[in-house]
N, C-alpha and C positions, 0 to 999 in steps of 0.2 A: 245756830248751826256751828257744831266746832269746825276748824280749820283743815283739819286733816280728813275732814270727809267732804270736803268744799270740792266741787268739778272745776276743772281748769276755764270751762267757758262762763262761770256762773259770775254774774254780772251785781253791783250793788252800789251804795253808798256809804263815803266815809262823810263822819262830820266833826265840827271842834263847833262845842256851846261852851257859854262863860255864864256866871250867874253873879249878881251882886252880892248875893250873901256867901256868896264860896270866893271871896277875895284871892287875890293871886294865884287862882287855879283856873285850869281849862278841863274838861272834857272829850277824852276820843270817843266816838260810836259808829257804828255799823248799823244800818239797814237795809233790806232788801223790798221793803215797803215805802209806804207814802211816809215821807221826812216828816211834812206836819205834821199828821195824824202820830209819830212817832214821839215827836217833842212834844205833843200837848198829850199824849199819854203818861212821858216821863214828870211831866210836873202835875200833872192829874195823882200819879203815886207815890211820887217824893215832897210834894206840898209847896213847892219853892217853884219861882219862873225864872226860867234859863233864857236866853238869847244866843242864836246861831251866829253864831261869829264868821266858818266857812265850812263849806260844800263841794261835794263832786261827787257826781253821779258817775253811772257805768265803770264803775272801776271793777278791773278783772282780780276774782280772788280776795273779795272785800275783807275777808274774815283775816285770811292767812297776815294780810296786808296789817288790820288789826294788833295780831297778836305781833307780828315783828315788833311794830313801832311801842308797843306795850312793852315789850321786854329791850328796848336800847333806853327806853327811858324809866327804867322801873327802878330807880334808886329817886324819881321825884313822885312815882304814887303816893296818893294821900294813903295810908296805910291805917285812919284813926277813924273812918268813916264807921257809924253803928249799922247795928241790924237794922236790913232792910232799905241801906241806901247805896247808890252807886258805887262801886271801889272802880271806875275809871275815870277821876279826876285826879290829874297832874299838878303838881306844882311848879306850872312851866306858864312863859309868854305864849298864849294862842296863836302867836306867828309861829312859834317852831312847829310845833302840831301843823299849821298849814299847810308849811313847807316840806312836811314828811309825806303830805299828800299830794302835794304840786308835783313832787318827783317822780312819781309813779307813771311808771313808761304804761302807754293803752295798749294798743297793740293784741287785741284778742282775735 
């Protein structure tokens, strides 16, 4: 779903995965589905196992939420990833990712 067709009431989860073989990087993601079934997809077609670092559900505006924190930190995107693998891995501590999502007022 892009952002700017996102409903103000529309409901989802942010998440930050870490993976061994992606050293000093994190992962943001978005779902509006079941997390697991979301993360054993992602390494079902990226070939690698991630581990959930943190979560929060119900978050109002998941997408928009998304791309903000993508774009205050887009000077640490891995920017070298090949075809057909995720370009939302950061070169950042999976605490600050958390804490971009700790902040986020509920309130819907």
């Amino acid at each position: 779903m892009s952002s700017w067709v996102e409903e103000d009431n529309h409901l989802g989860t942010l998440y930050v995965l870490t993976a061994k073989s992606r050293s000093g990087q994190c992962k943001l993601g978005v779902t509006q589905g079941n997390l697991e079934k979301r993360i054993n997809n992602y390494m079902h077609r990226h070939g690698y196992a991630v581990k959930l670092y943190f979560f929060r559900h119900d978050i109002p505006t998941p997408f928009r939420y998304e791309e903000a924190i993508t774009k205050k930190y887009l000077t640490y995107k891995n920017t070298n990833n090949s075809d057909g693998h995720s370009n939302e891995w950061f070169f950042l501590n999976p605490e600050i990712l958390k804490s971009e999502i700790l902040s986020i007022q509920q309130g819907v």
